[in-house]
C-alpha positions in Angstrom: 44.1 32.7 -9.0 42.2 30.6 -5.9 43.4 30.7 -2.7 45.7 27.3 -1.8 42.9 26.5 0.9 40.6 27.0 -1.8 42.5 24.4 -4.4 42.6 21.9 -1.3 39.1 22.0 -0.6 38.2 21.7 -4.0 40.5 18.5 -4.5 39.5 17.6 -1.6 35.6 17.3 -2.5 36.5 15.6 -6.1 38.0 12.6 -3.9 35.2 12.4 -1.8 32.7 12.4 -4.7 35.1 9.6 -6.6 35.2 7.4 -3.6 31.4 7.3 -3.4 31.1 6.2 -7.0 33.9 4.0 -6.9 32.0 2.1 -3.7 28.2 2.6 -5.3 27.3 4.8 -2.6 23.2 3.7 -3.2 20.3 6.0 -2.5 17.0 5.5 -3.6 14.2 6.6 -2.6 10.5 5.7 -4.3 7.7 3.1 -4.8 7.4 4.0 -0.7 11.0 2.3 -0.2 14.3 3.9 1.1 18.1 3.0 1.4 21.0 4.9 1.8 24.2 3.5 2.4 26.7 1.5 0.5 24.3 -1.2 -0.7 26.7 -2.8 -3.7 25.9 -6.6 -2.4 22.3 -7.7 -2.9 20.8 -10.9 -2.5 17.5 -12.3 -2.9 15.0 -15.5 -3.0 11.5 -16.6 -2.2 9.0 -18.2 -0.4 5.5 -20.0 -1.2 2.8 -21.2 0.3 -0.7 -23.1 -0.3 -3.3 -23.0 2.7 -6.9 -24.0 3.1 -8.9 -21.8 5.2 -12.6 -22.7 5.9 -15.4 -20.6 4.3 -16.0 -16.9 6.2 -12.5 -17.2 7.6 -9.8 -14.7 7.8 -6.1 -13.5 6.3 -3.9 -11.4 7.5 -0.8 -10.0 5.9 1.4 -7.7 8.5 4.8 -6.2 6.2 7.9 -3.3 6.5 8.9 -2.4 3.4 7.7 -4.0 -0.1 4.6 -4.0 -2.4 1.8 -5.8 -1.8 -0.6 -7.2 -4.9 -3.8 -9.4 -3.9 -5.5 -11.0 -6.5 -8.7 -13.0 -6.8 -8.0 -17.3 -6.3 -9.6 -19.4 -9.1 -9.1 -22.8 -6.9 -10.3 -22.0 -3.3 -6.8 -22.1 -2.2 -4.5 -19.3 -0.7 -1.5 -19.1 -2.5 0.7 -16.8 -1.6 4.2 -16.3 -3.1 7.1 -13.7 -1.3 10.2 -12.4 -2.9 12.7 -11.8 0.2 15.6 -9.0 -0.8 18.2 -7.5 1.1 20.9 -5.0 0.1 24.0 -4.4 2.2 27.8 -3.1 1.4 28.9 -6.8 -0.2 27.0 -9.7 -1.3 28.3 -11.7 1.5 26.9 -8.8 4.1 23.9 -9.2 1.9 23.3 -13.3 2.2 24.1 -12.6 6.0 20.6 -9.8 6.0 18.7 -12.0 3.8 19.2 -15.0 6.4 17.8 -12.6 9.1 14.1 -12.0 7.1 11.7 -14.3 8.3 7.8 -14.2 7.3 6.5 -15.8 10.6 3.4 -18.3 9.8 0.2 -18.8 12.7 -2.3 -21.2 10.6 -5.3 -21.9 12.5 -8.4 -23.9 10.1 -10.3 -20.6 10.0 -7.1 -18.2 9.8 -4.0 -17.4 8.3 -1.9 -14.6 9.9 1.5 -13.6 8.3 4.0 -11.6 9.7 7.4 -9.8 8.0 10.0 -9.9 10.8 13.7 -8.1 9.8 15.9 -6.5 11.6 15.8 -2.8 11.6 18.3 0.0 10.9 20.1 1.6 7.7 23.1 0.7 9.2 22.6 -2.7 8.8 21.4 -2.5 4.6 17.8 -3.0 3.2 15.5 -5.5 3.8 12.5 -5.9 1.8 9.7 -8.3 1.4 7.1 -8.1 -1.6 4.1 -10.3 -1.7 1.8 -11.7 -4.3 -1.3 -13.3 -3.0 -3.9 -14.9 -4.8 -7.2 -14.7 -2.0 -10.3 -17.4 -2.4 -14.0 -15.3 -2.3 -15.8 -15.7 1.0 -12.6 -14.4 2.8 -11.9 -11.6 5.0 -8.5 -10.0 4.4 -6.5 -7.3 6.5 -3.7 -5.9 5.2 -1.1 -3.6 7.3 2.0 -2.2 5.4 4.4 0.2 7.0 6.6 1.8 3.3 4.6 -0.1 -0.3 1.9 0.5 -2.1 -0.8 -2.2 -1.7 -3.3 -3.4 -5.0 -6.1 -5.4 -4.5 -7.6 -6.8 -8.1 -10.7 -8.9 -8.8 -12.1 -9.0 -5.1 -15.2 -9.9 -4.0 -14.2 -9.9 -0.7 -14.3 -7.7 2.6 -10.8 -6.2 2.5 -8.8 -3.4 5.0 -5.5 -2.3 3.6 -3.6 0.3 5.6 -0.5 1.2 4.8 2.0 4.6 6.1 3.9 5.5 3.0 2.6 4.2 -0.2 -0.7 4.4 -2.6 -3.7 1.9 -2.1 -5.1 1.1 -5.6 -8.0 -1.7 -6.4 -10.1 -2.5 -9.3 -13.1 -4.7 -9.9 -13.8 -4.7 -6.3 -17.3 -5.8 -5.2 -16.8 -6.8 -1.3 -17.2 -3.8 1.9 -13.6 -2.0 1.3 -11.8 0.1 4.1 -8.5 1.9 2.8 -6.2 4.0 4.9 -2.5 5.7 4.5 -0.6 8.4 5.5 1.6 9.2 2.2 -0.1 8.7 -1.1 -3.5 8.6 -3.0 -6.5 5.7 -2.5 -7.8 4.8 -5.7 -10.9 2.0 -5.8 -13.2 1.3 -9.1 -15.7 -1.5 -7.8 -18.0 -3.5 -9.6 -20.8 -3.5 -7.0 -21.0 -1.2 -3.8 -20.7 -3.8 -0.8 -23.0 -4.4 2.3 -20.4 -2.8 4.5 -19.9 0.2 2.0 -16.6 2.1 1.4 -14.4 3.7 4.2 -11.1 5.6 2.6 -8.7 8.1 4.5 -5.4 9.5 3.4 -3.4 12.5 5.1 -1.4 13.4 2.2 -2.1 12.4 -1.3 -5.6 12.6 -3.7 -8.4 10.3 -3.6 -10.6 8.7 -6.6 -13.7 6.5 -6.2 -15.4 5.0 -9.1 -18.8 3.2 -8.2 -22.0 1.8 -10.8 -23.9 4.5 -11.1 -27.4 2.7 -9.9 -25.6 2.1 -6.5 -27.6 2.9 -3.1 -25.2 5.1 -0.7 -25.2 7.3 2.3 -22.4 9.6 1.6 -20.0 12.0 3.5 -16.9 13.3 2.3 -14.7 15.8 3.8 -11.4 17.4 2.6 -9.1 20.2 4.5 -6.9 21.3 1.4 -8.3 20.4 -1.6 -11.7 20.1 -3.5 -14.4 17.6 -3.9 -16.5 16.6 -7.0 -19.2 14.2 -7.8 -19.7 12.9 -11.0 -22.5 10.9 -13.1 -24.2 9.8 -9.8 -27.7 11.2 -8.5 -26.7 12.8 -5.1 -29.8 14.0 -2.9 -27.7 16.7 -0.8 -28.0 17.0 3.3 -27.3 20.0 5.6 -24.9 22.7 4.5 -22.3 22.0 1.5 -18.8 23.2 0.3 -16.6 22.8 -2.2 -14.6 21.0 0.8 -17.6 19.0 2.8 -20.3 17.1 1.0 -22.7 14.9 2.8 -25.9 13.4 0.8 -27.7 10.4 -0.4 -27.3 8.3 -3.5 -30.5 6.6 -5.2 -32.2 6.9 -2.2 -29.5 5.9 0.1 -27.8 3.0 1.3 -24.3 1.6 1.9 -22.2 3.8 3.7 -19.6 5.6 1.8 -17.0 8.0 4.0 -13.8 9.8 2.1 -11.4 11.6 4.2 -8.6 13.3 3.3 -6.0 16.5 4.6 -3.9 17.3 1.2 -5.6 16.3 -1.9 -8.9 16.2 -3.1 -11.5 13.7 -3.9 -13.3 12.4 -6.9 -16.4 10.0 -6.6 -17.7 9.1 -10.1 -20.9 6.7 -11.4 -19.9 4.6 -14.4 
């Protein structure tokens, strides 16, 4: 027979446990997003925009917490379309969070610089902000995420995406590329190796570069834990090699192309 301290304790935790699923006790934790907290109330809406910027101007996307997707425009317009949602202990509580998200606008002719503004702290719920934008060619684009993976299809356009906790994934890319995060892989396939070449660095999480095989490049790529391989592409080696530092030329040379990462390891193929 258990001890009577025993039984209490043991009645004790059941109540606890039953109160947090009686009040929805939420904590989730993926797709770079977390919340913990009672976050039973949600609410949620969205915001859209249509800008013309000039020829060899700029955008600029600065987000918290939310996915990113940037897509190739077929009008010449920037479109951009954000879904705002907040979690908190009520709906009420929720609508009150949701009123306190703001995506802050500076529109110059040549520029378009958005910013997610919420207020911080677990205590006060979740706030999150994801963003589709559709990006004319002939546009620069820098995009800085803090927890949100970022994916960049059908570019032809210089892009930066950084982001802390979250992937960075693009395909049929054909503009310079720089890629940087913290948490998670970077994985580009481009259609044509730009001008500017390729620049991608991650601390923890694997890498995978896909490039046309007849593509000129200057390569360096350098891992700490992890391996590197190089496949279907004709790499003239330079200077010592390892299995976890490779520096050479493609066709000749070219382009720049400089993978970095700590944890993971790194695949650049020819297709």
């Amino acid at each position: 027979m258990k001890p009577l301290h025993a039984k209490v304790a043991i009645r004790g935790a059941a109540c606890v446990a039953a109160a947090l699923l009686a009040a929805a006790c939420d904590v989730n934790v993926g797709n770079g997003d977390f919340h913990v907290g009672m976050a039973s109330g949600r609410a949620t809406d969205t915001w859209d925009r249509t800008y013309t910027v000039s020829p060899g101007g700029r955008v600029e996307l600065e987000n918290g917490n939310g996915a990113v997707e940037v897509t190739q425009a077929t009008d010449g317009k920037l479109s951009v379309h954000a879904e705002r949602i907040a979690k908190a202990s009520s709906d009420e509580a929720a609508k009150q969070l949701l009123a306190k998200i703001e995506i802050v606008e500076n529109v110059k002719p040549d520029a378009v610089r958005l910013e997610t503004r919420a207020p911080k702290g677990l205590m006060r719920g979740g706030a999150e902000v994801k963003y589709s934008m559709k990006l004319p060619a002939g546009l620069a684009v820098h995009i800085t995420n803090t927890n949100g993976t970022i994916t960049l299809t059908g570019l032809a356009n210089a892009i930066e995406a950084n982001t802390t906790n979250g992937g960075i994934r693009g395909e049929k890319l054909s503009g310079t590329v720089s890629a940087s995060t913290t948490n998670g892989g970077v994985d580009l396939a481009l259609t044509k190796l730009g001008d500017g070449g390729i620049t991608a660095e991650t601390t923890n999480g694997g890498m995978s570069i896909e490039i046309p095989s007849d593509s000129k490049a200057d390569v360096t790529a350098h891992v700490a834990n992890g391996g590197i391989s190089v496949d279907n592409l004709k790499l003239e080696t330079v200077g010592g090699q390892s299995r976890r530092h490779v520096e050479g030329r493609i066709n000749g040379g070219g382009a720049r192309i400089e993978l970095s990462t700590t944890n993971g390891g790194i695949t650049l193929a020819g297709k």
